[in-house]
C-alpha positions as CSV (number, residue, x, y, z in Angstrom):
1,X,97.5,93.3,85.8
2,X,96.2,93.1,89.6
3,X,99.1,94.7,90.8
4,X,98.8,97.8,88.4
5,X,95.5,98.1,88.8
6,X,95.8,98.2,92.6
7,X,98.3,100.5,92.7
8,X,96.2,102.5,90.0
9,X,94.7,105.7,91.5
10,X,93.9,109.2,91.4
11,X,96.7,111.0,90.8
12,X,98.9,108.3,89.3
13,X,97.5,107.1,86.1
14,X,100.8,108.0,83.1
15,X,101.7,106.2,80.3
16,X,105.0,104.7,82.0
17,X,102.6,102.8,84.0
18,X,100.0,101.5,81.7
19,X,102.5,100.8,79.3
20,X,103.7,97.9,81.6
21,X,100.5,96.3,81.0
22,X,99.0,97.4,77.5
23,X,100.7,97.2,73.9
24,X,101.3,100.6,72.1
25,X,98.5,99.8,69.6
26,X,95.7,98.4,72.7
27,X,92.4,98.4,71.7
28,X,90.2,98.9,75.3
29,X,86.2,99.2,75.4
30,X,83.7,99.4,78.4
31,X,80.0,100.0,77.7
32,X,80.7,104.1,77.6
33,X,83.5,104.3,75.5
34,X,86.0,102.5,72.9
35,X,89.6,103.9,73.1
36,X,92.5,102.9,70.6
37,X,96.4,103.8,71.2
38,X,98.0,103.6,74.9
39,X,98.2,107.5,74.7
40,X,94.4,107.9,74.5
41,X,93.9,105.2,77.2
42,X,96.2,107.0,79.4
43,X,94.0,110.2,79.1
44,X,90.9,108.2,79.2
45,X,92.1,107.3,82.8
46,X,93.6,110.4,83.2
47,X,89.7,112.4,82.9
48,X,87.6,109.1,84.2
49,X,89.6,109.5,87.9
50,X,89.6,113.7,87.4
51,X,87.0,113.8,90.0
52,X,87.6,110.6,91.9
53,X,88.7,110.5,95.7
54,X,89.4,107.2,96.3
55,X,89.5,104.0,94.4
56,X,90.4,100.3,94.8
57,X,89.6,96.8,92.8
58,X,89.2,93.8,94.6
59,X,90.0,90.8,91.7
60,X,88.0,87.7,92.8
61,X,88.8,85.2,90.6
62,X,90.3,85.2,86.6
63,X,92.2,82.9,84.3
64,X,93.8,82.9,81.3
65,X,94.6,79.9,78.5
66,X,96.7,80.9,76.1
67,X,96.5,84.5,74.9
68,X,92.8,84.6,76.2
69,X,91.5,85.5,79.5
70,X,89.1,87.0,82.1
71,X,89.0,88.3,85.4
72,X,85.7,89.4,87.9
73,X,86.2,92.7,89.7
74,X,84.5,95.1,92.1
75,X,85.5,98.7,91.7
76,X,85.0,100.7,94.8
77,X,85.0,104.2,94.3
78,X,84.0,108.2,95.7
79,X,83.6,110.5,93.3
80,X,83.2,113.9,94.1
81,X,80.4,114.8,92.6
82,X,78.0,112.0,93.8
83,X,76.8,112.2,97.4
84,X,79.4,114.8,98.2
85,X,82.2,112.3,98.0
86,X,81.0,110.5,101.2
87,X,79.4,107.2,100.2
88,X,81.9,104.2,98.5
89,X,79.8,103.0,95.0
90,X,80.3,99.1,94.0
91,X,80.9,98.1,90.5
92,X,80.8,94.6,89.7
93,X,83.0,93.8,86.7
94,X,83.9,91.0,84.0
95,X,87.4,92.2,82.2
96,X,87.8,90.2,78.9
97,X,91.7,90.4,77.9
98,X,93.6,89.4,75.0
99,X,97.8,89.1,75.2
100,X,100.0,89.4,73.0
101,X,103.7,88.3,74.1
102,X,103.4,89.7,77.5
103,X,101.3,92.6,77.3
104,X,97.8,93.1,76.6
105,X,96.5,93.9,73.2
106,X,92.6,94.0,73.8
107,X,90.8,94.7,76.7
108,X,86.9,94.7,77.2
109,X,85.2,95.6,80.3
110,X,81.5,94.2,80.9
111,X,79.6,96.0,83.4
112,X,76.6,97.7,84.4
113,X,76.7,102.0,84.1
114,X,73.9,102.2,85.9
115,X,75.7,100.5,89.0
116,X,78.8,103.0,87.8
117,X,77.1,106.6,87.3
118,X,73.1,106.9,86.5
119,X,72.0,105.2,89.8
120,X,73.7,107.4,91.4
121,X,72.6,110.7,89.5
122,X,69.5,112.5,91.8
123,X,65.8,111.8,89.9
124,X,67.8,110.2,87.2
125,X,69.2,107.4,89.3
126,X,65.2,106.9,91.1
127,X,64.1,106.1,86.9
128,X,66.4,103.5,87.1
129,X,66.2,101.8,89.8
130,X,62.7,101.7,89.6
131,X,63.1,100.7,85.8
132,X,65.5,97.8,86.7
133,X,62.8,96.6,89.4
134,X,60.4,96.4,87.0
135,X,62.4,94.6,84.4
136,X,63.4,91.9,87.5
């Protein structure tokens, strides 16, 4: 999985390659969207990193027992549209992963979209932050 997923960028997300990773019949989910099939994953992927310059995970520690695991991330990405492409945005991930054989058959990201996309939106993001301070 680290090694996909590192390799993983704009520009080279296709089925060939997720399908080393992910069953035909995967079920994935993050807190924007729920996606069934590899084919709709693969153009999940496809129009999440449309706009994205650059992108990289750093994995910092997982495991897995059985057909059961997790691993913490932090997704480093520019997007286009958000500060003109110039400034590197910090995600801070969980992944939740379930195998079956050698491939995985679930996957569920846990993470914050604020820290991924509304923080970062003009006014918008200011409402959040200063919701989240607040809330702290």
């Amino acid at each position: 999985m680290i090694s996909l997923y590192q390799k993983m960028g704009p520009g080279d997300v296709h089925r060939q390659l997720l399908a080393r990773l992910y069953t035909d019949d995967i079920e994935f989910q993050d807190p924007l969207h729920q996606v069934s099939g590899i084919d709709n994953l693969t153009a999940y992927f496809s129009e999440l990193y449309e706009n994205v310059l650059e992108l990289s995970f750093n994995f910092h520690h997982g495991f897995r027992k059985g057909d059961e695991g997790c691993v913490h991330w932090t997704m480093t990405y520019r997007h286009k549209n958000l500060y003109g492409g110039r400034r590197d945005i910090d995600v801070h991930g969980v992944s939740l992963l379930t195998w079956r054989e050698d491939k995985v058959c679930r996957h569920r990201d846990f993470f914050d979209a604020g820290e991924l996309l509304y923080e970062h939106v003009p006014l918008f993001g200011w409402g959040i932050r200063k919701l989240k301070e607040r809330l702290t």
